[in-house]
Every structure is written in C-alpha cells, then in structure tokens.
C-alpha positions in Angstrom: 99.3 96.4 89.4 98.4 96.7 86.1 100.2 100.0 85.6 103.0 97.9 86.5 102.5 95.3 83.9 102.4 98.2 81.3 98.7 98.3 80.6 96.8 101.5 80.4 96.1 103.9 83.3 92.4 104.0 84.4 91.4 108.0 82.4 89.4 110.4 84.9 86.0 109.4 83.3 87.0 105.5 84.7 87.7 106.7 88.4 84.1 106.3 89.7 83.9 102.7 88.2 87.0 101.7 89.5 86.1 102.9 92.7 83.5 101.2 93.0 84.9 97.7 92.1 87.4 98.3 94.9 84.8 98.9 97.1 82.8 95.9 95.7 85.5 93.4 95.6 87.4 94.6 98.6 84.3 94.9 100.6 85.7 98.4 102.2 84.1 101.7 102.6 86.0 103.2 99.9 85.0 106.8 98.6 86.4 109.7 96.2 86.7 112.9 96.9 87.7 115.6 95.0 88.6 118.9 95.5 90.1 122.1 93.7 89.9 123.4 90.8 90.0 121.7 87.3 93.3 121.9 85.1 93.6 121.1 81.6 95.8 117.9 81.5 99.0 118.1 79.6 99.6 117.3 75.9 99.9 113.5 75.1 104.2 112.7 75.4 104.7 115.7 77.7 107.2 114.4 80.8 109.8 114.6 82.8 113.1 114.9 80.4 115.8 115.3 83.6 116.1 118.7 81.9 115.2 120.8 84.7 117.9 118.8 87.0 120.9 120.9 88.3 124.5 119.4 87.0 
C-alpha cells in the first residue's frame, strides 16, 4: 500500500525485515526464498518509455 501512496519501495537490503514484520504482525508462516543468479540492477531513471511498442 505504501507504493501506492507514492512512498519509497522497500531496497533488497530491507526485504528480510519486512519479512519478518509480515510474519510478526500477520502472524503467518511467511518465508523468502531466493533463487538464481544475481544481476546488477539498472541505472537510477531507466524504464519503460513505450518505445519498444509496435505502431
């Protein structure tokens, strides 16, 4: 919800905490897993333009 509102997106380093709070104040067994291999994240303002869109 808070994405929604605008406010900033949990980073990587943030993902353990948050899943633990959700586990905490949901009282579910919630758990992480990740798998793969590790990509370098793309440069800050990179998105979607449309420009790859047929016309």
């Amino acid at each position: 919800m808070a994405a929604l509102r605008g406010d900033q997106l949990p980073t990587v380093d943030q993902l353990t905490t948050l899943i633990d709070r959700c586990r905490r104040d949901l009282a579910l067994p919630i758990t992480l897993s990740v798998s793969g291999e590790p990509r370098t994240p793309a440069p800050e303002g990179a998105g979607c333009t449309g420009a790859h869109r047929r016309r």
